[in-house]
C-alpha positions, 0 to 999 in steps of 0.5 A: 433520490435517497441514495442521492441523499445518502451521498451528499450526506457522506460529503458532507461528513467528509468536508468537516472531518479531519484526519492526520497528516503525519503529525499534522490535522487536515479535513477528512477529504483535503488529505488525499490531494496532499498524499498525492503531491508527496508522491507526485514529489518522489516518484522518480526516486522512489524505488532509489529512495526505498533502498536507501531507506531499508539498505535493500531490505525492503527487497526481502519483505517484499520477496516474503510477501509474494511467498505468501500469496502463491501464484498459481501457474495454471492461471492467476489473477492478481491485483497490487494496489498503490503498487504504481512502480510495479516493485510486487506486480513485477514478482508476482508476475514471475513467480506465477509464470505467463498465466499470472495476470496482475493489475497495478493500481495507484492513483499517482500517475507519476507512480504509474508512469514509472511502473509502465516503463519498468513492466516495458524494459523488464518485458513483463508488459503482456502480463501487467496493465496499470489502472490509476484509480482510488484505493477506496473506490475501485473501477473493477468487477465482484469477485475478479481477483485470487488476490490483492496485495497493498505494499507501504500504502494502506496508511496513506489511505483517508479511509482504510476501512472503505479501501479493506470493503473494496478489497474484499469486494473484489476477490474471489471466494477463497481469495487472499488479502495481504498487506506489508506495511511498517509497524510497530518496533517491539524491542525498546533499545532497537525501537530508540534507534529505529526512531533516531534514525527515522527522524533524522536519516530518512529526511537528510537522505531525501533531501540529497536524493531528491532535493526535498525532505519534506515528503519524506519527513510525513513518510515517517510521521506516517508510520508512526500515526498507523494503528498497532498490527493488532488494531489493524487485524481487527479492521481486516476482520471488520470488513469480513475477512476470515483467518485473519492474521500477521507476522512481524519481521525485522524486529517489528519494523513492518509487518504482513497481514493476512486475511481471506475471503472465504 
């Protein structure tokens, strides 16, 4: 009964609290739904988009984040939330060799649907399954993972913190935490040029590309409204984690944080 309780009550202090959506303020729980119809919007040009986005660097962050994670090939468990088109699953997949098993979560469908068809063709399916499901609630065991990764989309989370207790919940002791996720610029000349070319490229590509620069215009309000890499390793030492740390890259486009489990 009064568990029962306790959750009509975090219901209920859901429904009247809000949250930033880009620049813009919606309810607490009304934010996950809009999230969804973004990337429902893009999910078939998404890798497409990303390169144009970056001009392929996104491919290099994420080849340096895998080089932190280490997966060991006598055996690994991976798990890559809001990973839907396998972009990390499929690297950490094989840099691990055929013992590495890695779970993509995503809670888009349309995300995951397009990962399953990548994992197919690249034939990588043996050592990847797809599970759609909340970042903030996750239908996975205690202690089953060596390591979890969340690449662009912690900020897309309603509830960070909750997402950051389910991720410490399900690794291993000893487990690593990584996070890539665009930053904070640090340079003010290249900082004004990241802005410009944000707020006025990225859209107009979006546009062209996928017929819509709405979805891609909140992407970038999305980046902004992200806390500073230093507010955001406090959060991933709140829910538990130990050693924790980052690393800017490109001049602070984006950064990696780490924690572990230990």
């Amino acid at each position: 009964m009064q568990d029962a309780r306790r959750q009509d009550a975090a219901l209920n202090q859901d429904a009247e609290s809000t949250t930033h959506f880009g620049y813009s303020e919606v309810r607490l729980n009304e934010k996950q739904g809009l999230v969804d119809d973004v990337f429902h919007k893009v999910a078939h040009r998404y890798d497409v988009m990303n390169d144009l986005m970056s001009a392929g660097l996104h491919r290099l962050w994420k080849d340096v984040l895998v080089g932190k994670i280490k997966p060991s090939s006598r055996g690994f468990k991976h798990l890559d939330v809001a990973g839907g088109t396998g972009d990390v699953a499929f690297r950490v997949a094989r840099a691990g060799g055929p013992k590495t098993e890695v779970t993509v979560l995503d809670i888009n469908a349309d995300m995951l649907a397009v990962g399953q068809e990548r994992a197919k063709k690249a034939g990588l399916d043996k050592q990847t399954r797809f599970v759609e499901a909340n970042a903030e609630e996750l239908p996975l065991p205690d202690g089953e993972f060596d390591a979890y990764s969340i690449a662009f989309g912690i900020r897309n989370v309603p509830r960070i913190e909750r997402a950051l207790a389910e991720a410490y919940r399900v690794l291993k002791r000893g487990g690593h935490f990584l996070c890539l996720e665009f930053s904070h610029v640090e340079a003010p000349f290249l900082a004004r040029l990241y802005e410009s070319y944000s707020f006025s490229a990225i859209p107009a590509m979006g546009r062209l590309v996928t017929g819509d620069a709405a979805p891609y215009r909140y992407l970038v309000e999305s980046i902004r409204q992200f806390p500073e890499p230093e507010d955001f390793a406090a959060m991933i030492e709140r829910a538990g984690f130990q050693r924790v740390g980052y690393t800017r890259l490109t001049g602070g486009v984006v950064a990696i944080h780490s924690g572990w489990k230990l």
